[in-house]
SEKE-936261 format. One record per residue (C-alpha): x, y, z. Coordinates in steps of 0.05 Angstrom, whole numbers, plus 5000, padded with zeros to 4 digits. Each point is the difference from the previous one (the first is absolute). Example, Ala and Ser with C-alpha at 12.3 -4.5 7.8 and 13.67 -1.06 7.14 Angstrom:
<rs>
524649105156502750694987
</rs>
This chain:
<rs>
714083581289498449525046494149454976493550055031500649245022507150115026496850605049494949525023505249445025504050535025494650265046497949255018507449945017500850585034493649845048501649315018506650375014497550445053495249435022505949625029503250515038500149435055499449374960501249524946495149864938499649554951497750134925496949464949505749754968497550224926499050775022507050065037503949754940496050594956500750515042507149835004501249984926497350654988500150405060507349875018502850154930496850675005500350245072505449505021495949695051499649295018494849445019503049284983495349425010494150355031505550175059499550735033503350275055499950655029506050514982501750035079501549275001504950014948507550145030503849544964507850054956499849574945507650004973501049934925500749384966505849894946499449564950503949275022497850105068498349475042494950335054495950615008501250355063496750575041498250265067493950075027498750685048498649775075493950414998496349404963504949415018494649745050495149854941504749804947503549335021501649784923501250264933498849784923501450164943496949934931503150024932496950244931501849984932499150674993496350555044493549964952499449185018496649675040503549325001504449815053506149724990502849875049499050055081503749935069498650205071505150085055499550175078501350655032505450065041499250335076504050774968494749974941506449754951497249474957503449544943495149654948504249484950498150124928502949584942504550524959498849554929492450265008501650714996502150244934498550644992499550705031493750024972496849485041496150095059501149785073494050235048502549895080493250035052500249755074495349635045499149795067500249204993502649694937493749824968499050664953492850105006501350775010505350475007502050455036504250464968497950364926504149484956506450374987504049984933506549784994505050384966503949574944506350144981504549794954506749515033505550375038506050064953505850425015508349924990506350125038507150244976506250025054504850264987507549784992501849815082507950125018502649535049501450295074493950514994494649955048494250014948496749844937495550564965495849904942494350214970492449684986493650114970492449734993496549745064506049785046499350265066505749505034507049724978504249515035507449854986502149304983506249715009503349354975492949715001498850285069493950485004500350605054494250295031495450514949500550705013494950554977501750544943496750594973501750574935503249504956506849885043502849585051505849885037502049335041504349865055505349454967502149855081505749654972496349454969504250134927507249965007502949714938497950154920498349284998494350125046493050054964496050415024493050194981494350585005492749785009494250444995493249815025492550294995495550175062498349245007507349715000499549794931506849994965500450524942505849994972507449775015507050304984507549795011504250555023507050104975505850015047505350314989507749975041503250625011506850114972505449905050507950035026504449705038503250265057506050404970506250135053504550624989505649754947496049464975502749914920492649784982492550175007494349415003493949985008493549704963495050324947494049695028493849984946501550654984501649774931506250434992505249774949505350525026503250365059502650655005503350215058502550715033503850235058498450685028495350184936506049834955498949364949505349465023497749374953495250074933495549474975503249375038496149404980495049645053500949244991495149524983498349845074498350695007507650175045505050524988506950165010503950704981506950145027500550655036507949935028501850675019494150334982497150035083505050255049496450275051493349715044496650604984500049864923493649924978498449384942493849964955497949634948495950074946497749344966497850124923494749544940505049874942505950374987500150765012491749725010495250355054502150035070496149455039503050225077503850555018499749995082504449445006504450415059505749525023502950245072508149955002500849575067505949905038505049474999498649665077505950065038502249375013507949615026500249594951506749615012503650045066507349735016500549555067505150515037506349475036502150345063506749734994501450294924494850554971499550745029495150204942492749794994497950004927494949744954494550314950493650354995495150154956495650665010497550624967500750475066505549695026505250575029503549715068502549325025501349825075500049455058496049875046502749625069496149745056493750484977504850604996502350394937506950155002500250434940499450134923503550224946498250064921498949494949499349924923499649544944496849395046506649935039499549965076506450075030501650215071506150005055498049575059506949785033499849855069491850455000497349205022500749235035498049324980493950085044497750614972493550064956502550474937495850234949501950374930495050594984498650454949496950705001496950654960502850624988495350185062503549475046493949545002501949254999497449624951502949314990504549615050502849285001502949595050507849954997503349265010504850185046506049375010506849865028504349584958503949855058494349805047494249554988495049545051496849454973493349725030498849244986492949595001497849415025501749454961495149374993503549384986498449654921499650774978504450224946502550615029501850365048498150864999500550645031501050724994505550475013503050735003506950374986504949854955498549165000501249754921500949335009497749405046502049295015496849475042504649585049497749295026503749735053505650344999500349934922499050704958497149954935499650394934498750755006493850194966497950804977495250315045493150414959501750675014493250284975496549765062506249815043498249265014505449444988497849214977504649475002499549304972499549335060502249534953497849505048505650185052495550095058497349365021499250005071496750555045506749905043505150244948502950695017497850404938502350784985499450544945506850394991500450674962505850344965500750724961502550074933506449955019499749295034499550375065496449575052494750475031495449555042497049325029493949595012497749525025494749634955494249765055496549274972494249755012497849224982494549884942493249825016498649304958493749594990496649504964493849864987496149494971492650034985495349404989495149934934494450525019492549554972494750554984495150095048505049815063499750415048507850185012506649954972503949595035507449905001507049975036505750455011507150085025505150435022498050705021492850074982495950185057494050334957497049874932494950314951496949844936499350374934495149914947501850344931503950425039495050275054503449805064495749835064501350015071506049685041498549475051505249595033502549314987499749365054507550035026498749355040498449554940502350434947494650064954495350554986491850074972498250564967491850145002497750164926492250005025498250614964505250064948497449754928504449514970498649554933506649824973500050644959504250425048507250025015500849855081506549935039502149935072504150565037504349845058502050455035505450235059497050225083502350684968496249984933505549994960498449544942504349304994496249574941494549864963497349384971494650064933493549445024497849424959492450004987497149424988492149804988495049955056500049335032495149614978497149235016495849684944497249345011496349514955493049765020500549385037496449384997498249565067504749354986505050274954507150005027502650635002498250705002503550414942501350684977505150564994503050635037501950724981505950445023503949755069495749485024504749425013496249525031492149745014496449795049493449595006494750345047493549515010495650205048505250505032505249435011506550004951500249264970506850104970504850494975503949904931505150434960497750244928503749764950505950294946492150184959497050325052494749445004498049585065497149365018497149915065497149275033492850114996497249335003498349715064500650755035493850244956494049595000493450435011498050494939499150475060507050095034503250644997506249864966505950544985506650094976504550455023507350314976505050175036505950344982508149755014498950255072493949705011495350495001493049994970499550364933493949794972494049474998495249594953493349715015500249214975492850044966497749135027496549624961497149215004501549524952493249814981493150434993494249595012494850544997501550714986497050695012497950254924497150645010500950475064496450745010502950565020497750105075497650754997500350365071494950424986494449574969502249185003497149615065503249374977505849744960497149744940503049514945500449354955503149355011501049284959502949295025499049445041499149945074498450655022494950075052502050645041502050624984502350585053504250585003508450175029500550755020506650105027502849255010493349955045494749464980493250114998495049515012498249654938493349884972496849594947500150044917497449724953498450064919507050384984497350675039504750295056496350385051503050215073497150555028504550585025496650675015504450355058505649475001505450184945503550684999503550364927507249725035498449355010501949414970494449504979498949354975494949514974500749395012496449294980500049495050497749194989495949655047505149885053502150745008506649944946502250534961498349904923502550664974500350795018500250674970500650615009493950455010501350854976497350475043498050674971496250575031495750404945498650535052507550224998503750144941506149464974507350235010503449634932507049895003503750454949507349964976502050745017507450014969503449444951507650104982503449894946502749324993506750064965503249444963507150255014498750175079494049775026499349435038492550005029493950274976498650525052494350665020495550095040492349885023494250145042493849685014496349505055501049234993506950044962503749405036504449814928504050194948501849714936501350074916496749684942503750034945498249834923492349805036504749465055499750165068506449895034498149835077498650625047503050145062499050355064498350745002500150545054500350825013498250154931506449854968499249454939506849644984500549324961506549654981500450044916507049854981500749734941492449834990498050534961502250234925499650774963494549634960494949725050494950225025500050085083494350255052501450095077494649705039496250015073496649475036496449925057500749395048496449534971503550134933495150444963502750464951497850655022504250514946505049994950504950554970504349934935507549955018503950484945506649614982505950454972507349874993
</rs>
């Protein structure tokens, strides 16, 4: 019986029911959490949090939730979708508490699905409780939806058995149990798509994905939510198997498969042929049958058992008798002049009739046994005619012919090719009775040589006896009996000869240059064995440039020359030298001293002294590759340009170097110089110490600006709107009477625009045994040199261009130091550095 209290909050419950037949109320917080204690557990009905909502409002599916799950899912009916935009949920302890746990809201989607996250760790039990309610923002002041319970239930489990898979059959079956409601195939670690299943069973397309027993393959079963139940490997097994078997074949093969049979029986027509015949250990067989088949329509099985006089493992193994292919297996070349039988031999199991066929015609047929074809042809066919030996059925269908050789012993023509001079021999074909040939030169017959008669072509030694395309050259052929049949004449044609020679290729040039000789009128170049495009040579001079813009090449490649006749016909080829990049290095020079010194790289032969865009003088490098060029008297301001150039053995311009000028004495000197910034400096700023200085001004470009005064060691010119990020600029001290004390060099940086650094992209090894430069490759702004320090000593840089870094090392560095590759920019600043990696 009901409690008298329990009636009373049931009638309260009930009225504030009907009361919001259109609406929402809310109940003190204290009174809802009582009534739902004691009403629900006796009339099931349900008030959480002072939250009620009318019955009509409350189309919702709230699926189960399964222990290890990792969100609580639902739909919500689109009769209330308007008003409920969000749900929550709410976990307990335990139905009879009143202490959450835990708590998470989620968005619903436009079809009413939703998906809240929940941490599985948190629910333990299927006696816990999970309350789900819904609400039209996401601030849970009221519901609007009676909070529904969620079902707990305990983790899907479940299991799956296949069974054993035979190879060649289009499925796998199996069996399963629990909560899987999908399985998926997996092959050699190769998942296929999931595929529904229902009553315990399944069955799955293999598609041909298993085709060997070494194949694994594997079953997967998975719950409602893709969760991976369990996982079984399937055993494959091969079918047992046998070769073909040909009527009046002495044995019978074949293969056991994984059948596991020890033994093989085998019967003919239901009769047993061969008892217990052992398998061997790589599961093959072999049992003599001789004599036990004679006919095709003899029908083999066998019967493979476990163990001696064991259990039968296969029994269906039905092997069909086949037929022996018809097939002329040897036919006799038929001489006009002696035979008037055509024989040979055949093989065949229907073999009844022989015959000939001439010119597309059968002239008739007669009977044939034990693999001899013999048959009458005197006089039945001509040199010229096409013959063929057949062989037919007992029904008179053809079914094997070969072509006959047919030849005249006392007849024969001889057909001679053109002969190039230098070659070894001279060839041809022929047809009749030819057996021998001899080669005559002027008048002079040599040695007779056999002719091949399996292909009727003849090959007979020069011995160097043609020289000349005007000696009269023949090929004479004889029979077997010495008989002369015929004459030719030998047509000869002069070699095509060349030369050519090809000049040191420096990496970075921008051709391979060379000359040539003789009959080249084209050439091409190949690079590891990739051949490029033929262009033609310069006839006039003889000499020929081959473009390599494009075509990567370090050193590390194999490249050769091609020449080439006007008909393509290849004449020689010549492997190129690579040699380093040409480089100019050049010391710093100092105004008075006498010379100008330094060293070259790769071809560069000589030098030449550029001031001010005028060569001073030219010199040749010495047996060191090093250089001394006049410099005093020529250079005498700190502010000529001054260059020297290389040139190679043909005078041409390989490469340059910037003489970095300096004076001989520094009265006053700039100490401290800012960094003029684009985007925020109005003046070029700095420090200065000495004596004399009473001016100060700027250089942009080689182009003077008007000085102005300074004083106290503080540089100040003012610049805003006058120097660009490309230009070059100096400041400069001046003394009283307008003389240059001393420059330097200002750097110009824009912080509104991000720096490009220079960066070594690519850094070869350098090889003790091979190499002979340092070389990569680099990109970057500013990079105007090249260069190595090695063991913390900087070895003098040289001129860099197009991204390619090469620097002269041979015999500087040792397995045991310690090298970096290095970029600088004009002035000499280091900008990077890479670690050079020394093997042998």
């Amino acid at each position: 019986m009901k409690s008298k209290k329990f009636i009373q909050k049931s009638l309260i419950l009930r009225s504030i029911i009907a009361f919001m037949a259109s609406g929402v109320c809310l109940l003190d917080q204290t009174l809802a959490a009582e009534i739902n204690k004691e009403v629900s557990q006796e009339e099931n009905l349900n008030v959480v949090e002072g939250v009620v909502v009318p019955e009509r409002m409350a189309a919702r599916s709230v699926n189960a939730y399964r222990l290890g799950d990792t969100q609580i899912t639902g739909v919500v009916d689109s009769s209330v979708l308007s008003a409920t935009k969000f749900v929550r949920y709410k976990l307990y302890a335990s139905d009879t508490t009143t202490s959450v746990l835990s708590t998470a809201s989620a968005p619903v989607n436009e079809d009413g699905t939703f998906s809240i996250p929940i941490n599985p760790t948190l629910v333990t039990s299927t006696t816990m409780a999970i309350y789900l309610e819904g609400n039209t923002i996401d601030t849970w002041v009221y519901s609007t939806w009676n909070p529904d319970r969620v079902t707990i239930l305990n983790a899907t489990m479940g299991t799956v058995l296949p069974s054993i898979y035979t190879l060649g059959h289009p499925n796998i079956t199996g069996s399963f149990t629990g909560d899987v409601v999908s399985v998926a195939l997996k092959v050699n670690g190769v998942t296929q798509p999931e595929i529904p299943v229902t009553n315990g069973t399944f069955t799955l397309y293999v598609q041909g994905l298993i085709t060997s027993t070494s194949d694994v393959a594997e079953i997967i079963a998975y719950d409602y939510l893709g969760k991976e139940l369990a996982m079984a490997t399937v055993d494959i097994r091969e079918l047992a198997s046998a070769d073909p078997y040909y009527l009046g074949d002495a044995n019978l093969t074949g293969h056991v498969g994984n059948t596991r049979a020890n033994f093989i029986r085998v019967y003919v027509n239901g009769l047993l042929v061969a008892t217990d015949v052992p398998v061997k250990v790589d599961g093959s067989f072999l049992v003599n049958i001789a004599g036990k088949v004679t006919k095709l329509t003899d029908v083999i099985q066998i019967t493979g058992i476990k163990n001696f006089l064991g259990v039968e493992l296969f029994t269906d193994l039905i092997v069909p008798v086949l037929a022996v292919p018809a097939n002329i297996t040897n036919l006799k070349d038929y001489d006009l002049a002696k035979d008037t039988t055509v024989t040979g031999q055949w093989v065949g199991s229907n073999v009844a009739k022989s015959g000939l066929i001439i010119n597309g015609t059968l002239v008739g047929t007669n009977v044939t046994t034990n693999g001899n074809f013999v048959y009458y042809a005197k006089g039945k066919f001509k040199l010229t005619d096409e013959v063929y030996a057949a062989l037919y059925d007992a029904s008179n269908v053809e079914i094997a012919r070969k072509k006959l050789n047919v030849i005249d012993s006392k007849s024969g023509t001889i057909f001679t090719s053109e002969y190039k001079l230098g070659k070894d021999s001279v060839t041809g074909n022929y047809t009749g009775g030819i057996t021998k040939v001899a080669l005559k030169v002027n008048g002079v017959e040599g040695q007779q040589v056999d002719v091949d008669v399996s292909n009727q072509t003849f090959k007979v030694p020069v011995n160097n006896r043609i020289t000349s395309v005007n000696d009269a050259v023949s090929i004479l052929a004889y029979d077997d009996s010495g008989n002369k049949l015929d004459e030719k004449r030998v047509e000869l044609i002069k070699s095509l000869i060349g030369t050519l020679t090809v000049d040191d290729y420096g990496i970075g040039e921008y051709a391979i240059e060379g000359q040539f000789t003789g009959d080249i009128k084209r050439i091409s170049i190949s690079i590891n064995g990739q051949e490029e495009n033929k262009i033609p040579v310069d006839e006039v001079n003889q000499t020929f440039a081959y473009d390599v813009t494009g075509l990567y090449i370090d050193g590390t490649e194999t490249v050769s020359i091609i020449g080439y006749s006007d008909t393509d016909e290849k004449i020689t080829e010549n492997l190129v030298n690579i040699v380093a990049q040409a480089a100019v290095m050049v010391n710093d020079y100092e105004i008075g001293t006498q010379y100008v010194s330094g060293s070259v790289l790769s071809k560069v032969v000589t030098v030449g002294l550029m001031v001010n865009g005028v060569e001073k003088s030219n010199v040749s490098v010495d047996r060191n590759n090093k250089f001394k060029l006049v410099g005093s008297g020529v250079i005498t301001n700190a502010k000529d340009k001054v260059v020297v150039v290389g040139y190679d053995n043909k005078g041409r311009k390989l490469a340059e170097d910037a003489v970095f000028v300096t004076s001989p004495v520094i009265e006053s000197e700039i100490t401290a110089l800012d960094d003029y910034d684009l985007a925020k400096s109005s003046s070029v700023t700095g420090k200065w110490t000495g004596t004399g200085v009473a001016k100060s001004g700027l250089i942009i470009n080689d182009t003077v600006l008007a000085p102005n005064g300074t004083s106290n060691g503080n540089f100040a010119y003012y610049a805003k709107g006058k120097i660009k990020i490309t230009d070059k600029v100096y400041a400069v001290l001046y003394d009283v009477s307008g003389k240059e004390l001393t420059r330097a060099r200002v750097n110009i940086i824009n912080s509104a625009i991000p720096v490009q650094t220079a960066i070594i992209t690519k850094l070869d090894d350098y090889d003790l045994t091979k190499s002979s430069s340092v070389t990569g490759k680099w990109t970057g702004t500013s990079v105007a040199k090249s260069g190595l320090i090695i063991n913390d000593t900087a070895l003098a840089p040289n001129g860099t261009s197009n991204g390619n870094f090469a620097y002269y090392a041979k015999g500087k560095i040792k397995i045991t130091d310690e090298v970096y590759a290095v970029l600088y920019d004009d002035s000499g600043k280091e900008l990077t550095r890479a670690r050079v990696n020394i093997i042998n």
